[in-house]
C-alpha positions as CSV (number, residue, x, y, z in Angstrom):
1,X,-8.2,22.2,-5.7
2,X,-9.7,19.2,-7.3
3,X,-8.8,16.4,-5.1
4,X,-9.3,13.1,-6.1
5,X,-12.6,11.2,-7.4
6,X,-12.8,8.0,-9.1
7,X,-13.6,4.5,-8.9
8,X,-11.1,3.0,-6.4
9,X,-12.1,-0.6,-6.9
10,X,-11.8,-0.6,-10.9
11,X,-8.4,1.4,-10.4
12,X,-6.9,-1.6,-7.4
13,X,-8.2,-4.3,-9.8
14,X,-6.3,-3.0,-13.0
15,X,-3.3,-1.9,-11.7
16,X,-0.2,-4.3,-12.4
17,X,2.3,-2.5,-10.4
18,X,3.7,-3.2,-7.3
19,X,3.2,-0.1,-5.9
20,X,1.8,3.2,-7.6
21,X,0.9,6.4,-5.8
22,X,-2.4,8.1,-7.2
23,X,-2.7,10.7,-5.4
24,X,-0.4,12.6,-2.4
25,X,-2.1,15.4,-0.4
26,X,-0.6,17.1,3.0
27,X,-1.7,14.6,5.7
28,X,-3.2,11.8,3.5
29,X,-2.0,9.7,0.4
30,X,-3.6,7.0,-1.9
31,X,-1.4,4.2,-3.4
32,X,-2.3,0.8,-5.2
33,X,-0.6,-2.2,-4.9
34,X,-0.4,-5.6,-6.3
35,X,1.6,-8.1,-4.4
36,X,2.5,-10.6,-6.8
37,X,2.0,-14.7,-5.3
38,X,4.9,-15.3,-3.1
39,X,5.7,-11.9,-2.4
40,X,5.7,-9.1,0.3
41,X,6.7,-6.2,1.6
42,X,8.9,-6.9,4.2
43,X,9.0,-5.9,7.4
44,X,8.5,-2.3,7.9
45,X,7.8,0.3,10.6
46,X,6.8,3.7,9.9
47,X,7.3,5.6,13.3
48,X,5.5,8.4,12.2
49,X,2.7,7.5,10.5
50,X,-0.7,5.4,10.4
51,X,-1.8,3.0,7.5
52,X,-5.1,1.6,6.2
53,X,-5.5,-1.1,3.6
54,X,-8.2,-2.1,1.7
55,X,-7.8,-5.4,0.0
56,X,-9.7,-6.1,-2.9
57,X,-8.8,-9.0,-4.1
58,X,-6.6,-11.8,-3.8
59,X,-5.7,-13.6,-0.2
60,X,-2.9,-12.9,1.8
61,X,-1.1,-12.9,5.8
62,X,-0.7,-9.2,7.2
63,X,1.4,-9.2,10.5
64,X,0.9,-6.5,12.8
65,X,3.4,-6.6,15.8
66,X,3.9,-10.4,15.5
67,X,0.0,-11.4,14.6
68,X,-0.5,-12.9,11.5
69,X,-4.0,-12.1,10.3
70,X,-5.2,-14.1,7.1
71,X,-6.9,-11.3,4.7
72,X,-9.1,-11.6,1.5
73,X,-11.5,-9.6,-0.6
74,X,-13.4,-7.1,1.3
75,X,-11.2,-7.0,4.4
76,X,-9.8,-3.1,6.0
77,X,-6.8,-3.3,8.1
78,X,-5.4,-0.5,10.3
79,X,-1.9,-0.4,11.2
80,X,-1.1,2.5,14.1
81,X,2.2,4.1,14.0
82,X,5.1,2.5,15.2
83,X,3.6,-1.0,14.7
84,X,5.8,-3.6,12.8
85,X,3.9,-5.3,10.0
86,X,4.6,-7.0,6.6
87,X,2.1,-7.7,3.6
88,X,2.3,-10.8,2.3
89,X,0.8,-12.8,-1.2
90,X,-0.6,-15.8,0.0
91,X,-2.8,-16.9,-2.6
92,X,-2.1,-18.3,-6.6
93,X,-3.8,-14.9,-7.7
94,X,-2.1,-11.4,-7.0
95,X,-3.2,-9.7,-4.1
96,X,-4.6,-6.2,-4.5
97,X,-5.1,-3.5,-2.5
98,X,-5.1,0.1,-1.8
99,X,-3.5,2.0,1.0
100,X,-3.9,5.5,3.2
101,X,-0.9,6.6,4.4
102,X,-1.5,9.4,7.0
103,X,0.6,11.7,6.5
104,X,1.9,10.6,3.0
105,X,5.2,8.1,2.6
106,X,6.4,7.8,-0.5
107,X,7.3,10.8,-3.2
108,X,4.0,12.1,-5.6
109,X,3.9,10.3,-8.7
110,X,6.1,7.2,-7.3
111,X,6.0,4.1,-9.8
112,X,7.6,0.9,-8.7
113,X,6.6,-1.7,-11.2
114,X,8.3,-4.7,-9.0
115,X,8.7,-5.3,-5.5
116,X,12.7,-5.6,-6.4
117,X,12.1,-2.3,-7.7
118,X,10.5,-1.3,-4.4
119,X,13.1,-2.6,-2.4
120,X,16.0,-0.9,-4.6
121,X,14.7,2.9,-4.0
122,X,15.2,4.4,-0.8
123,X,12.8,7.1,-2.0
124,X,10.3,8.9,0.9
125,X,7.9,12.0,0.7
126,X,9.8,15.0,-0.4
127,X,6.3,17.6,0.9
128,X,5.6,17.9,-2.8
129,X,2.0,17.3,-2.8
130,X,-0.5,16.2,-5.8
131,X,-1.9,19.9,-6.3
């Protein structure tokens, strides 16, 4: 197995997709994000699963359970399972990040250029990993 090596911060900054999974293995998966200025994710609640973001760049409001907490460059946020939350773009610039979902969310390979795009597939992990 090769796993996965490379520059996160380079990858987060260039990626213009809403969401795009890098890489998927059995308990852990890698996506990148950019949250365009005025969006978010919408409310969510993944019973099942924890989830770390890394933001690094752009400012934003992620609620966990009610709590708004104002996030920027540099900034790690846990979210435990079961936890509602939302991910929202609160600056003029896109907000980007990268997230650990543990155990993976979203199918290997998954591509949503827009967060309509998002929104319209009702994809989830299939157990298909990366490698």
């Amino acid at each position: 197995m090769k796993g996965f090596v490379d520059d996160i911060e380079k990858l987060t900054l260039e990626n213009q997709d809403f969401r795009r999974v890098l890489y998927t293995g059995h308990n852990l998966q890698l996506v990148v994000m950019t949250i365009r200025p005025g969006e978010e994710i919408g409310l969510e609640v993944h019973d099942d699963r924890d989830q770390f973001f890394r933001i690094e760049s752009g400012k934003g409001t992620i609620t966990i359970d009610g709590v708004a907490h104002e996030v920027e460059d540099d900034d790690g946020i846990i979210v435990p399972q079961g936890a509602e939350h939302n991910v929202a773009c609160r600056g003029e610039e896109p907000l980007k990040l990268y997230t650990i979902y543990g155990p993976p969310e979203h199918r290997d390979g998954t591509v949503h250029k827009t967060c309509d795009d998002a929104h319209a597939d009702h994809e989830h992990f299939d157990g298909k990993t990366t490698e």
